[in-house]
C-alpha positions, 0 to 999 in steps of 0.5 A: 857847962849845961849850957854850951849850945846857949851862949847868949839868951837872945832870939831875934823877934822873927824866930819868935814869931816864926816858931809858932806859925810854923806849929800852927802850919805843921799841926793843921796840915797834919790834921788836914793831911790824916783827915782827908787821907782816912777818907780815902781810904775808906771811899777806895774801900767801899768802891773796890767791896761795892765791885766785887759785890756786883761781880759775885752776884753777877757770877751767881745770877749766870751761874744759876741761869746756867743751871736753870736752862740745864734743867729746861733741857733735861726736863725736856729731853727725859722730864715726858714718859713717854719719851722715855718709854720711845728712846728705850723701846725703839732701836732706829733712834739712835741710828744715823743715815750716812755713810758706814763707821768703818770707811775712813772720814775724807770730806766733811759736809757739815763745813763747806 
């Protein structure tokens, strides 16, 4: 009764030939297809890491840019004595030569 699927022992000469050519096909494929799939993989994960590298320092070299043209001005503006000593002791520094605060802006000149 084992074998009931088995009726007859014989296999016709193609499906023998078949069988093999088909595990031969199957396995390289497999290989092939897991080889170059790893490879992938791995190229799309050094071009994305190699990206985002160059965006951080990019970042980085601006933000420091940034910073140091702060400080050009800063040093610029309160780096000399002297003009510290100017701005605080004279009073018309700070004073604008225009019309007074309290009337009401109605035209502007600086946009024409």
């Amino acid at each position: 009764m084992a074998r009931v699927f088995f009726r007859s022992k014989y296999m016709p000469f193609t499906y023998k030939m078949m069988i093999p050519y088909l595990l031969l096909v199957l396995v390289t494929d497999i290989a092939i297809g897991y080889a170059s799939y790893t490879m992938l993989v791995k190229s799309r994960t050094v071009v994305t890491q190699t990206g985002i590298r160059a965006a951080l320092e990019q970042t980085r070299n601006n933000a420091d840019h940034r910073m140091a043209e702060i400080q050009r001005i800063s040093d610029q503006l309160f780096g000399s004595p002297i003009r510290l000593t100017l701005y605080t002791v004279n009073p018309d520094i700070g004073e604008s030569s225009g019309s007074s605060d309290t009337s009401p802006i109605t035209k502007s000149y600086a946009f024409k």
